[in-house]
C-alpha positions in Angstrom: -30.4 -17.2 -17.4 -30.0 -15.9 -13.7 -26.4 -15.0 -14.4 -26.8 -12.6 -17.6 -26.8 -9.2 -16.9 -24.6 -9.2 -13.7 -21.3 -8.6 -15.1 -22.5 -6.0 -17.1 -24.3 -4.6 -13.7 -21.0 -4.4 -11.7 -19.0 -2.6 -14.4 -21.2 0.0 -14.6 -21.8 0.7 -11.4 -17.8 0.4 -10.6 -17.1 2.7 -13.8 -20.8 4.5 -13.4 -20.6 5.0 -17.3 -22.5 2.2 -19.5 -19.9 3.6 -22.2 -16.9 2.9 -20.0 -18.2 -0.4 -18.9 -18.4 -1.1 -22.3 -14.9 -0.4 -23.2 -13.9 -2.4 -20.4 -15.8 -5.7 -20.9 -15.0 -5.0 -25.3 -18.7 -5.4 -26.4 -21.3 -2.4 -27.4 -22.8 0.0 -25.5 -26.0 -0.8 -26.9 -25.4 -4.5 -25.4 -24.7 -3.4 -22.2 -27.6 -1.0 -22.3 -30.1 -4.4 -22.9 -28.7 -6.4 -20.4 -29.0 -4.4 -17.7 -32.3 -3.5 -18.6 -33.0 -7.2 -18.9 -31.8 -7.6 -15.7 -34.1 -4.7 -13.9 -37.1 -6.2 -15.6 -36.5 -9.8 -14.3 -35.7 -8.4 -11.1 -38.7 -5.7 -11.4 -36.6 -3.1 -9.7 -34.6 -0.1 -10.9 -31.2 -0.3 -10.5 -29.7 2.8 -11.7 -30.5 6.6 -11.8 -29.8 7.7 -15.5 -29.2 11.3 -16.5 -27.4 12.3 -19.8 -24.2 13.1 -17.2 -24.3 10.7 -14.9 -25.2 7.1 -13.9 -25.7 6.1 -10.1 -26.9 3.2 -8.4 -30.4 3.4 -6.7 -31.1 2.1 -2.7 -32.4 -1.1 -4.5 -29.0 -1.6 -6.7 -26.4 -0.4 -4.0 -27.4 -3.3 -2.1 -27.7 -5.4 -5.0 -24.1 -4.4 -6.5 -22.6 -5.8 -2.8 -23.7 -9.2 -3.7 -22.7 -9.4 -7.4 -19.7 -8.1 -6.1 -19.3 -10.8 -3.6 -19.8 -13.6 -5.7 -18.1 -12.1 -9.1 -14.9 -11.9 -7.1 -15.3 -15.9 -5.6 -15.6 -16.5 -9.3 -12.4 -14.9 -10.4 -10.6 -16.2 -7.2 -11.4 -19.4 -8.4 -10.7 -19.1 -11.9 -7.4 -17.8 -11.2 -6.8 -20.5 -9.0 -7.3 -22.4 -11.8 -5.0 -20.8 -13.9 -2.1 -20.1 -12.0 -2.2 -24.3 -11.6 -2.4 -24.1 -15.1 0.0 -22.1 -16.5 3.4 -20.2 -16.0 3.5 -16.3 -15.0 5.1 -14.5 -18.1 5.8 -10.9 -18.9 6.9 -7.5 -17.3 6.3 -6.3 -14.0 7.1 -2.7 -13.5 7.0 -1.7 -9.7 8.0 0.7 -7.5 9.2 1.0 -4.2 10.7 3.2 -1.3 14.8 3.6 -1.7 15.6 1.7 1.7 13.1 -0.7 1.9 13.4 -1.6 -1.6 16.9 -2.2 -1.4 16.4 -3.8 2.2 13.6 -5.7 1.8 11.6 -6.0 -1.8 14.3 -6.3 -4.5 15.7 -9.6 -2.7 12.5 -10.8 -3.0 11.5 -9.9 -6.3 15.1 -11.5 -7.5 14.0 -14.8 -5.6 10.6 -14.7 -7.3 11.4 -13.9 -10.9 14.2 -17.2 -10.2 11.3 -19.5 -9.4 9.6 -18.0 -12.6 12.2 -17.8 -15.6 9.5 -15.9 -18.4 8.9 -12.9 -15.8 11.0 -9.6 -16.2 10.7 -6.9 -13.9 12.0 -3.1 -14.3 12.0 -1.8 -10.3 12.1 2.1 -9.3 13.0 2.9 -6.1 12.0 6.5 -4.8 10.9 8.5 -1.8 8.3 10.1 -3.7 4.5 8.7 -4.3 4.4 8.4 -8.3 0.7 8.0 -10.0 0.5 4.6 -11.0 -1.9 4.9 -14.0 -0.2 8.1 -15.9 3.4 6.1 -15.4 2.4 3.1 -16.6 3.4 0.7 -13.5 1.7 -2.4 -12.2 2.1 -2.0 -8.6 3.8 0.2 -5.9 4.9 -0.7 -2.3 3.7 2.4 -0.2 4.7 2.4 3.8 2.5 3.8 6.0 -0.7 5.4 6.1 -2.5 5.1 2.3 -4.1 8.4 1.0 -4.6 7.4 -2.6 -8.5 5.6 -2.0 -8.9 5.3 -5.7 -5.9 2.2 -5.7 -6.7 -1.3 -4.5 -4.3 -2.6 -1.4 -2.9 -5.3 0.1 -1.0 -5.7 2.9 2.1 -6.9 3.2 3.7 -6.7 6.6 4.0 -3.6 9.5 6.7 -1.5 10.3 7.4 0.0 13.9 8.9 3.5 14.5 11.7 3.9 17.1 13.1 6.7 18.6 16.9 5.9 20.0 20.3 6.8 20.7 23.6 5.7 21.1 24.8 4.5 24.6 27.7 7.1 24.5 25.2 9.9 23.9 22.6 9.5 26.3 25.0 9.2 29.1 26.6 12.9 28.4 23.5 14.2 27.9 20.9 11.9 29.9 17.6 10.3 28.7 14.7 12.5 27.9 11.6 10.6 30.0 8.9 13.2 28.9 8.2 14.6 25.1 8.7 18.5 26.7 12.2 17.4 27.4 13.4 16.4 23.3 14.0 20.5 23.5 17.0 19.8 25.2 18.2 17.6 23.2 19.8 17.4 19.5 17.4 15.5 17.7 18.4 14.2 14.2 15.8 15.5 11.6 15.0 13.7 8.3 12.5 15.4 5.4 10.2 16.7 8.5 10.3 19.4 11.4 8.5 17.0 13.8 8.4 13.3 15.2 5.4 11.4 15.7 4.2 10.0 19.3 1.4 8.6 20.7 -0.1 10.1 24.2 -3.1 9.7 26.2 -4.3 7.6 23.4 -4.1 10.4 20.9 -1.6 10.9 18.3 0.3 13.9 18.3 3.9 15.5 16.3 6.2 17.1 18.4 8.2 19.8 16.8 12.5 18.9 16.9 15.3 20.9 16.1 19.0 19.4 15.8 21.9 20.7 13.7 21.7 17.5 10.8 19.0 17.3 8.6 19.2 14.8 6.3 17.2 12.8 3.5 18.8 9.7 4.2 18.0 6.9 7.0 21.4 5.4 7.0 22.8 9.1 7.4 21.3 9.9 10.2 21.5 6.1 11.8 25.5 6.9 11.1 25.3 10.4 12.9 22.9 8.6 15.9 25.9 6.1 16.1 28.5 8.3 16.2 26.8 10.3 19.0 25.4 13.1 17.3 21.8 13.1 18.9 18.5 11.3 18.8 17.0 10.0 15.8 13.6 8.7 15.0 13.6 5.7 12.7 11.7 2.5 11.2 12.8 -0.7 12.4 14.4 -1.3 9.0 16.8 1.2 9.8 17.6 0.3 13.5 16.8 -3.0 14.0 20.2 -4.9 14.1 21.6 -2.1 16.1 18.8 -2.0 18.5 19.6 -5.9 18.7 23.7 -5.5 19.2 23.3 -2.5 21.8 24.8 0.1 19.6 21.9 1.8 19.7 18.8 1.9 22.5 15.3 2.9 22.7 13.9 6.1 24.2 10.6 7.2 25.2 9.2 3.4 24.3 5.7 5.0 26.6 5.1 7.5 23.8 5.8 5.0 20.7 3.2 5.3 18.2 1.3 1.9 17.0 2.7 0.3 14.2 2.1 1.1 10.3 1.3 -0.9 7.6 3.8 -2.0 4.2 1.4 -2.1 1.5 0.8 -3.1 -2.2 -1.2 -1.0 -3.9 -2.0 -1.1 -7.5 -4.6 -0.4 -9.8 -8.3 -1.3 -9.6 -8.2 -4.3 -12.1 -10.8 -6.9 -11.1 -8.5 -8.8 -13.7 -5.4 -8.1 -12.1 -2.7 -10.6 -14.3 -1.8 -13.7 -12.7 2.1 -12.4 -12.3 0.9 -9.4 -10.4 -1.4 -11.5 -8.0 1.3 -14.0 -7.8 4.1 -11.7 -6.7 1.8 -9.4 -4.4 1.0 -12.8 -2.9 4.5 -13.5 -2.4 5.8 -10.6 -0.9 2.9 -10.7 1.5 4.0 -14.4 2.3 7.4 -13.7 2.7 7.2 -10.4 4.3 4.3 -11.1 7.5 
């Protein structure tokens, strides 16, 4: 008895629509309507605000929709527990990913995971540009970076650092900037933006750069920083081994900004399939 109602609680205060709620739990509106009324009189408080346009959560029912929350979520951990112990993933997974990190980093993992699990298939697209999830019809998206989409859930999956370098050969006809003021003097190698980001005085701040390349591609502009052509400011993805082999070094390592976070985001699905969870899961096991 002290469970009924709750479900039907939480999805309409997530969806703040009893008809939406509804729809997403398959039973009537009318159904949902007398259990959550059944629920305020056992409780003998009002949980919602009803006008003919809108349904919100009183003082009373905001804290109350924190615990059902709480313990509706331990419940489908542990069901899904359950059934991933159970059963085999199975079905598609569409995702989508940066170009160079999904060719870098995600695609050899996704071909690793969907090896361990034979009755997965998986359709990847790799872009530069943020696609809506819901109107494409994809499962999950690997975003780097700061998130501005609030309305997606998020996992994380790893950090990525931000370098600024140049090549040996270059710094030493043209010397090392020590100070932000002096990238004027320099030719910095631009990507998709006018300005680099840097950290100062414990306050973040983007420096406008000018350079004669501008490019759309990381591995262009790592080719030009090799070849001499200027400064470039990269992920780690990008520069990593070179930083490592001394083809390229680090400048300006003062004004670095803090690392970002590699994300999963997807769709808010409190019943997120057990082939989603389990490859989110993976890439954040394989990837931290």
């Amino acid at each position: 008895m002290q469970w009924e109602g709750i479900s039907e609680f939480v999805y309409v205060a997530e969806n703040e629509s009893f008809t939406q709620a509804s729809k997403t739990m398959a039973i009537s509106t009318a159904q949902v309507s007398r259990q959550i009324s059944a629920l305020e009189k056992r409780l003998n408080i009002k949980l919602f605000y009803r006008t003919t346009r809108k349904v919100s959560l009183t003082e009373e029912g905001r804290v109350f929709y924190q615990h059902c929350r709480s313990v509706l979520d331990g419940l489908e951990a542990a069901e899904r527990a359950i059934t991933n112990l159970q059963s085999k993933p199975q079905g598609k997974i569409k995702l989508s990913a940066p170009v160079t990190y999904g060719e870098q980093q995600i695609l050899p993992l996704v071909n690793n995971f969907i090896k361990k699990y034979s009755d997965v298939e998986v359709t990847a697209y790799l872009s530069n540009q943020q696609i809506d999830l819901v109107e494409e019809g994809y499962d999950l998206a690997i975003r780097l970076g700061k998130l501005s989409d609030s309305s997606m859930m998020a996992k994380k999956l790893s950090k990525r650092t931000n370098y600024v370098c140049a090549s040996p050969a270059y710094l030493n006809q043209h010397g090392i900037p020590h100070s932000l003021s002096e990238l004027s003097k320099h030719s910095c190698l631009l990507g998709t933006l006018d300005y680099w980001r840097f950290r100062e005085s414990d306050k973040e701040k983007s420096i406008r750069v000018t350079g004669r390349l501008r490019y759309n591609s990381g591995q262009g502009l790592v080719d030009a920083a090799l070849k001499g052509l200027g400064i470039v400011q990269l992920p780690d993805y990008y520069v990593e081994h070179y930083l490592q082999s001394g083809e390229l070094v680090t400048i300006l390592d003062n004004y670095q900004v803090p690392d970002e976070g590699i994300w999963a985001i997807y769709p808010q699905n409190r019943h997120l399939s057990p082939k989603i969870r389990l490859l989110v899961d993976y890439l954040a096991e394989q990837l931290l």
